[in-house]
TORKOL-4160 file (C-alpha; in steps of 0.2 Angstrom, whole numbers, padded with zeros to 4 digits, m for minus):
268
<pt num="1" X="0434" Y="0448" Z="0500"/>
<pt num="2" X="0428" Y="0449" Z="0518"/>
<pt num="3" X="0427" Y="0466" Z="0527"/>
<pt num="4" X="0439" Y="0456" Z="0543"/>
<pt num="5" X="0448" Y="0441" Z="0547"/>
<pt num="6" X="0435" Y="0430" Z="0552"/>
<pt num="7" X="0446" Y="0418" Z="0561"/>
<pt num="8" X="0463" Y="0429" Z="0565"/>
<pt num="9" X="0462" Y="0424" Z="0584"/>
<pt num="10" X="0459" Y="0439" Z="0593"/>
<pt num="11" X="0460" Y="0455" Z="0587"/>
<pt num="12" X="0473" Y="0468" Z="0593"/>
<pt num="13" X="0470" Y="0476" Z="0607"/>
<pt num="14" X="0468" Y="0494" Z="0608"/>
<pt num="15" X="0485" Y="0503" Z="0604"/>
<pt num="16" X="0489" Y="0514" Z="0619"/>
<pt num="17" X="0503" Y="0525" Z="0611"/>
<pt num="18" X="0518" Y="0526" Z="0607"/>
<pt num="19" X="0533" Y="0538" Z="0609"/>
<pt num="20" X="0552" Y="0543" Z="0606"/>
<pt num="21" X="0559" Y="0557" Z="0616"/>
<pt num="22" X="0576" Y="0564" Z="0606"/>
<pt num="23" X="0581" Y="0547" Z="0601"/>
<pt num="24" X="0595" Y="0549" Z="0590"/>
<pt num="25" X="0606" Y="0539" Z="0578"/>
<pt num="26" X="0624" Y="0546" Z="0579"/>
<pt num="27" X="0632" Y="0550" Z="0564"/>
<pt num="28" X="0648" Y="0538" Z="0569"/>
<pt num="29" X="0637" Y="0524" Z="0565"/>
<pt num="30" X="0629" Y="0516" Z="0554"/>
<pt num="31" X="0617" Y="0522" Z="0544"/>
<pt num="32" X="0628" Y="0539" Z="0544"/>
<pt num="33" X="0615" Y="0553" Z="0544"/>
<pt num="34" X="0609" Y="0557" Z="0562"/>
<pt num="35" X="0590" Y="0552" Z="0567"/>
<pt num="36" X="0584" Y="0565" Z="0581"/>
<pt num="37" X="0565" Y="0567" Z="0583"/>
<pt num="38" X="0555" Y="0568" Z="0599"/>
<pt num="39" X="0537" Y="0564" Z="0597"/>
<pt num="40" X="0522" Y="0554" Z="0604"/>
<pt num="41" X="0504" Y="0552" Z="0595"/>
<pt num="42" X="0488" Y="0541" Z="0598"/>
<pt num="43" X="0479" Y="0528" Z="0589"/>
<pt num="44" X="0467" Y="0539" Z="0584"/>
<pt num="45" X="0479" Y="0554" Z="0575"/>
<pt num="46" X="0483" Y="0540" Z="0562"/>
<pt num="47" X="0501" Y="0545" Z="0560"/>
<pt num="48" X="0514" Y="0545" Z="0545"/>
<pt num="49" X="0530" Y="0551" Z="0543"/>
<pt num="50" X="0536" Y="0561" Z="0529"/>
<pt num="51" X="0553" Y="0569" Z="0522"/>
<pt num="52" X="0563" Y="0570" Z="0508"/>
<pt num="53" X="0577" Y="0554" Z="0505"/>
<pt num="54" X="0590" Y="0554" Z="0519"/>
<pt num="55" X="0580" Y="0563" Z="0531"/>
<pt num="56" X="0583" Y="0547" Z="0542"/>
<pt num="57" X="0562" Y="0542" Z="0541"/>
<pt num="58" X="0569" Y="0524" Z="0537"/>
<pt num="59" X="0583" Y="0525" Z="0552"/>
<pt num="60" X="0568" Y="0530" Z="0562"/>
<pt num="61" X="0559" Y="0515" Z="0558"/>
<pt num="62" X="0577" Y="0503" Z="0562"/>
<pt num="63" X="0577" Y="0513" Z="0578"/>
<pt num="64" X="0559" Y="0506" Z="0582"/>
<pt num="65" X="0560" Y="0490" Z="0578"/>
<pt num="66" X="0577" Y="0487" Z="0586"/>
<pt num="67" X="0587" Y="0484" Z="0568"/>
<pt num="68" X="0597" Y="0499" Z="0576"/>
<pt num="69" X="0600" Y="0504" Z="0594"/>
<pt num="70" X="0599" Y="0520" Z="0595"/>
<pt num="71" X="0615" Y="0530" Z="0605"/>
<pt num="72" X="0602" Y="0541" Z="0615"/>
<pt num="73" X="0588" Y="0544" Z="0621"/>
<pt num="74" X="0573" Y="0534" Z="0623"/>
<pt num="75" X="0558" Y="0524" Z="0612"/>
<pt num="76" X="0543" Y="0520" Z="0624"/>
<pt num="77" X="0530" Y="0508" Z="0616"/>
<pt num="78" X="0513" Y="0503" Z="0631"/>
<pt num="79" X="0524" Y="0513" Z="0642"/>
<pt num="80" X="0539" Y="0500" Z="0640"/>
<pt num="81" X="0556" Y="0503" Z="0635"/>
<pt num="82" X="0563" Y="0495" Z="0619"/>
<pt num="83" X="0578" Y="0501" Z="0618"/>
<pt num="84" X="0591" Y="0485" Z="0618"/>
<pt num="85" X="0578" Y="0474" Z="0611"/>
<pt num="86" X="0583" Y="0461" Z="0597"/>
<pt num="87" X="0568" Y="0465" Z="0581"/>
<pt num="88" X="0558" Y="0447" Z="0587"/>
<pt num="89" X="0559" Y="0453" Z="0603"/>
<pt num="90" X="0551" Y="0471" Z="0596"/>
<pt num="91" X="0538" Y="0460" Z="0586"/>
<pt num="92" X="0533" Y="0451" Z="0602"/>
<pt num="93" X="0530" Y="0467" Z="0610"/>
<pt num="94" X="0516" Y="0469" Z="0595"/>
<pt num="95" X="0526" Y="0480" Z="0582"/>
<pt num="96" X="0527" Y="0473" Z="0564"/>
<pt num="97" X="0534" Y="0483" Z="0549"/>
<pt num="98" X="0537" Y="0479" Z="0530"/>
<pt num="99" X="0552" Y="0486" Z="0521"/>
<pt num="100" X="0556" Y="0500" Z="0506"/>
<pt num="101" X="0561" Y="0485" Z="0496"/>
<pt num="102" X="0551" Y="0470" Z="0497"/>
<pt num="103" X="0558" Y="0456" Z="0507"/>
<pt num="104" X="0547" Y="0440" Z="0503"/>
<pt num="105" X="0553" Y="0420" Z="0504"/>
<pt num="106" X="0552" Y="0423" Z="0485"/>
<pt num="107" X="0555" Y="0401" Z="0483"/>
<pt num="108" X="0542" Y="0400" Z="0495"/>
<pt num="109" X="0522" Y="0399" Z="0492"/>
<pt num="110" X="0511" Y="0414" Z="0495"/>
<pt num="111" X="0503" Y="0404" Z="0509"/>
<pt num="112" X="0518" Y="0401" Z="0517"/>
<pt num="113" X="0526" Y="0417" Z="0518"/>
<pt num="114" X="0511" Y="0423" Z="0529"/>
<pt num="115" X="0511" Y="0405" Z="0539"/>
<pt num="116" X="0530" Y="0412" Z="0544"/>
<pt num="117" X="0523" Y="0427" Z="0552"/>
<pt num="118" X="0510" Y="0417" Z="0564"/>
<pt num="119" X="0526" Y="0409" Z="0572"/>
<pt num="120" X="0526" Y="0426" Z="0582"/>
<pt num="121" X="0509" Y="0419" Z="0592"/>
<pt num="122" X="0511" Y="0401" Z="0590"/>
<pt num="123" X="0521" Y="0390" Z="0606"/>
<pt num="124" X="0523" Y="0372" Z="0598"/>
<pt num="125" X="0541" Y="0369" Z="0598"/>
<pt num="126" X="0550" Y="0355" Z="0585"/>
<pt num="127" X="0547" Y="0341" Z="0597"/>
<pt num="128" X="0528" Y="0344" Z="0596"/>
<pt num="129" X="0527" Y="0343" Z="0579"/>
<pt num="130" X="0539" Y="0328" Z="0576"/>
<pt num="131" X="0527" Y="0321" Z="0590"/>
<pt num="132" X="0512" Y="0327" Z="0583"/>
<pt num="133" X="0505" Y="0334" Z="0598"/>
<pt num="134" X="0490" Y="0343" Z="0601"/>
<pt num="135" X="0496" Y="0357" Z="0603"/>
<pt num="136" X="0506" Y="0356" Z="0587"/>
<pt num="137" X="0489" Y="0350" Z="0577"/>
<pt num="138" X="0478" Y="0363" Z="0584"/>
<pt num="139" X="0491" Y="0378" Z="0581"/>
<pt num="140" X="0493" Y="0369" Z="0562"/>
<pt num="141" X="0476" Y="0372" Z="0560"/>
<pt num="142" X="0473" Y="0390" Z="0567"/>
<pt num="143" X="0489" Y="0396" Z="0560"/>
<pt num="144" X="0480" Y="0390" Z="0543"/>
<pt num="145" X="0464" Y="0396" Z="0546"/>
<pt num="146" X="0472" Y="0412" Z="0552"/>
<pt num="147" X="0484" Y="0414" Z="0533"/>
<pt num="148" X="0469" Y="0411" Z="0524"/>
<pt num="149" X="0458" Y="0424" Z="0530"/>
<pt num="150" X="0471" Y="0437" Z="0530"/>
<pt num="151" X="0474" Y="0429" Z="0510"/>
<pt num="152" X="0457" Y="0435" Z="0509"/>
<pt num="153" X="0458" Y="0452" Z="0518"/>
<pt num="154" X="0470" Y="0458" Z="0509"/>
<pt num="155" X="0462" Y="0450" Z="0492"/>
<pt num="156" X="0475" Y="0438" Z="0485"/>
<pt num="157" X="0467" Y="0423" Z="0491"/>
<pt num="158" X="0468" Y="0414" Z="0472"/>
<pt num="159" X="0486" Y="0414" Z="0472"/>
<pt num="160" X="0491" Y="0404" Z="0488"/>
<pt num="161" X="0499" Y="0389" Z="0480"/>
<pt num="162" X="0509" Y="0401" Z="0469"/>
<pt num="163" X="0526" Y="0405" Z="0471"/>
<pt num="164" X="0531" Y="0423" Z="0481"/>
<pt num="165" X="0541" Y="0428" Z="0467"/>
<pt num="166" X="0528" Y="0424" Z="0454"/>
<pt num="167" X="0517" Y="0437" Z="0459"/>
<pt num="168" X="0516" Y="0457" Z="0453"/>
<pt num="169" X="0524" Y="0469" Z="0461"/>
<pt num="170" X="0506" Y="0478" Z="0470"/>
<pt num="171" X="0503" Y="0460" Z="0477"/>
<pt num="172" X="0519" Y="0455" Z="0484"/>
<pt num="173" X="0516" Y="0474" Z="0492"/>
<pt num="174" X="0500" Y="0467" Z="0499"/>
<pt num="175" X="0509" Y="0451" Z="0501"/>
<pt num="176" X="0521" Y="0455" Z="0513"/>
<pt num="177" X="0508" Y="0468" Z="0523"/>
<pt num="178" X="0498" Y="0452" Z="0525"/>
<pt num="179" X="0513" Y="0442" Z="0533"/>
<pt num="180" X="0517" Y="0459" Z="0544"/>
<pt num="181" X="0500" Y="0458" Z="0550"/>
<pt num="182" X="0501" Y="0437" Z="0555"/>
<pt num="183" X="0512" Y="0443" Z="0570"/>
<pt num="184" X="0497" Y="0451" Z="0579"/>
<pt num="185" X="0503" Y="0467" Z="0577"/>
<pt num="186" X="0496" Y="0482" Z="0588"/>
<pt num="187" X="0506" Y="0496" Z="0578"/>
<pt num="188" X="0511" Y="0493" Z="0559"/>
<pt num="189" X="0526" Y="0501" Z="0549"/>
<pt num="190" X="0523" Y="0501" Z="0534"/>
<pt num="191" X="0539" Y="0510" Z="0525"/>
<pt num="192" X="0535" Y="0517" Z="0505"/>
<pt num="193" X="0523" Y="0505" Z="0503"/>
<pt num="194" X="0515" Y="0513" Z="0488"/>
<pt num="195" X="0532" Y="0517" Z="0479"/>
<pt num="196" X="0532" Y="0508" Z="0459"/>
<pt num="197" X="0512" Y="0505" Z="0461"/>
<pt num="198" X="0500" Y="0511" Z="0450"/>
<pt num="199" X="0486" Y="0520" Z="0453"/>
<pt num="200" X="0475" Y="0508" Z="0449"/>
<pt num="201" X="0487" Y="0498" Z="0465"/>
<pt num="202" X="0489" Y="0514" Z="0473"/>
<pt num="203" X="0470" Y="0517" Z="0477"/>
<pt num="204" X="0469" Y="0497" Z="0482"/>
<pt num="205" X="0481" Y="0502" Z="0496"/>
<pt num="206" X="0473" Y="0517" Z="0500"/>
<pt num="207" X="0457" Y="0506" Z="0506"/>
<pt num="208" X="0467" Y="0491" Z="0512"/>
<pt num="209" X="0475" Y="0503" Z="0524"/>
<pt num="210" X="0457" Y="0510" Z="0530"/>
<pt num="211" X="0454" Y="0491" Z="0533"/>
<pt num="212" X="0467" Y="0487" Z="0543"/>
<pt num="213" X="0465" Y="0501" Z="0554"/>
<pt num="214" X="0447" Y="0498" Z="0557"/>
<pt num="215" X="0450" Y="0483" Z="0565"/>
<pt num="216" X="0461" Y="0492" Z="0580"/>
<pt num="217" X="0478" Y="0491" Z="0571"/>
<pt num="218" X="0488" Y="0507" Z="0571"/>
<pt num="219" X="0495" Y="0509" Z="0556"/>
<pt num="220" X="0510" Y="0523" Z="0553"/>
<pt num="221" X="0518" Y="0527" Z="0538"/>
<pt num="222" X="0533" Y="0534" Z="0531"/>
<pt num="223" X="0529" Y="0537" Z="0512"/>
<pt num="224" X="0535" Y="0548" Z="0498"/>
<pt num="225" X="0517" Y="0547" Z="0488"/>
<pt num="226" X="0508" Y="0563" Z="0495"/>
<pt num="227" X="0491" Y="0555" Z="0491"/>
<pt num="228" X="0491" Y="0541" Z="0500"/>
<pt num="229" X="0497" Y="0553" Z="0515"/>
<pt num="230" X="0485" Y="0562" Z="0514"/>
<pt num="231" X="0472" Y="0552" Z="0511"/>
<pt num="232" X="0474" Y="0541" Z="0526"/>
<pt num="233" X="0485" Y="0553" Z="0540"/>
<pt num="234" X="0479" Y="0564" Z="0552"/>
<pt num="235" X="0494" Y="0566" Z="0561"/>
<pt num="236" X="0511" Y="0569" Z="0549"/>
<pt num="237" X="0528" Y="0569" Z="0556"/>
<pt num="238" X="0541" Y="0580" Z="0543"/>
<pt num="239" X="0560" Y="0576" Z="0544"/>
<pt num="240" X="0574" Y="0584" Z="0536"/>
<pt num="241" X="0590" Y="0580" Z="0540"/>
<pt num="242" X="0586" Y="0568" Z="0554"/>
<pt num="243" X="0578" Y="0580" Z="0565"/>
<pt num="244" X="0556" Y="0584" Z="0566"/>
<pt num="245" X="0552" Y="0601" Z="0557"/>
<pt num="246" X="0537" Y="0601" Z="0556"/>
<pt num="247" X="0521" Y="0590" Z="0564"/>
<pt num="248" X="0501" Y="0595" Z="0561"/>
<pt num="249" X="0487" Y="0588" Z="0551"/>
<pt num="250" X="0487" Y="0587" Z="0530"/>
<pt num="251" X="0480" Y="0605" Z="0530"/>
<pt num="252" X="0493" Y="0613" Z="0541"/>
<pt num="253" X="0507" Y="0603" Z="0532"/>
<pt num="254" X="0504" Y="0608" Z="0516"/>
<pt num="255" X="0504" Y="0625" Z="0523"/>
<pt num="256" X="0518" Y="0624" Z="0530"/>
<pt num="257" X="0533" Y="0636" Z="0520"/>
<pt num="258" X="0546" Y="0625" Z="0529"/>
<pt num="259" X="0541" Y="0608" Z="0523"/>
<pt num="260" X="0537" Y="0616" Z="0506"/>
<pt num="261" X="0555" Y="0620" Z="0505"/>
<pt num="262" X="0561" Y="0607" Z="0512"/>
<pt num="263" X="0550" Y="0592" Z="0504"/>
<pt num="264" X="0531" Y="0597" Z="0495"/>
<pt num="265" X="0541" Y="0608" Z="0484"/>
<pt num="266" X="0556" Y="0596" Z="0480"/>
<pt num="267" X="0539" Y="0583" Z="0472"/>
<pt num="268" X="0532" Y="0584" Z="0456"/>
């Protein structure tokens, strides 16, 4: 396995920041449970957002990615608006995400699934390739090149040929984390990505979020799995009801007699 992407084109840029001021979800909508939160972090505080279920982490998450337009307020991602935008148009903008419930091409190959995400970057249209154009052949050949070292990044190189759905469940996890990433992303959602892994999986994760973030990705979480939060977050975000109670480091999170109440305490 290598430590980076060898050939993955050129690595994010930096990630400058992101944030959403009192963005909200109304309750008249779909989903029905409100999503207010006001917050903005850096690269650097390594961010996760935690909450017990229906706390609205999820909705907050639609809201980024344009699933759900939001009925107020404001998301700011580089300083540019994102409300209105369709979810390609977010991914263009350099924000991936993978999903509580795994959504692969389950009928299609392992190498295929990632090749789906590089469409994000590539520019051949349908008449390059029945053409066979240059252009065509030389994105072909990078978007390869570019599938396969994330295969091996994310350490499930030996199963490309295999069917999605073949695989176990901790590597269609990393599966779909590695299509996620073939959009260039310069900030990455990933939404309970350790939930039904082992620990065995569980720790694999653990390092193969430390990876990605090493190579300039930011990378925010909203997980139920107190370990892997605390492991990899500096910067934890705690909802409850659709609204932020509580923001700080692991330390002061744990600490925290409202989030105990409201979450820590409500986990095994």
């Amino acid at each position: 396995m290598t430590d980076r992407p060898r050939r993955f084109g050129k690595l994010p840029r930096a990630w400058a920041g992101r944030r959403w001021k009192s963005a909200h979800r109304s309750a008249a909508a779909r989903p029905p449970r409100p999503a207010g939160r006001s917050s903005s972090s850096t690269a650097s505080q390594r961010p996760a957002v935690i909450g017990p279920n229906g706390a609205g982490k999820t909705t907050l998450f639609n809201l980024i990615t344009g699933v759900y337009a939001p009925t107020s307020g404001v998301i700011r991602f580089h300083d540019r608006m994102l409300g209105g935008l369709r979810p390609d148009q977010v991914t263009a903008r350099g924000i991936a995400r993978t999903y509580q419930n795994i959504r692969l091409f389950k009928g299609m190959s392992v190498l295929d699934n990632i090749l789906v995400g590089t469409h994000n970057w590539t520019k051949a249209t349908a008449l390059d390739a029945m053409l066979n154009t240059r252009r065509a052949t030389r994105e072909d050949r990078d978007s390869h090149r570019a599938a396969r070292d994330l295969l091996d990044f994310t350490g499930i190189r030996q199963y490309e040929s295999l069917l999605a759905m073949n695989l176990s469940y901790g590597d269609q996890r990393r599966l779909e984390i590695a299509r996620a990433m073939a959009t260039h992303p310069t900030l990455l959602l990933l939404d309970e990505p350790a939930a039904g892994m082992n620990p065995a999986e569980t720790a694999q994760l653990i390092s193969l979020i430390r990876r990605i973030r090493d190579l300039g990705i930011t990378v925010m979480l909203v997980e139920h799995h107190m370990k892997v939060v605390m492991q990899v977050s500096e910067n934890i975000v705690v909802l409850d009801h659709g609204e932020k109670i509580a923001e700080g480091g692991p330390g002061e999170i744990q600490r925290n007699d409202r989030v105990i109440e409201a979450y820590l305490g409500k986990v095994g």
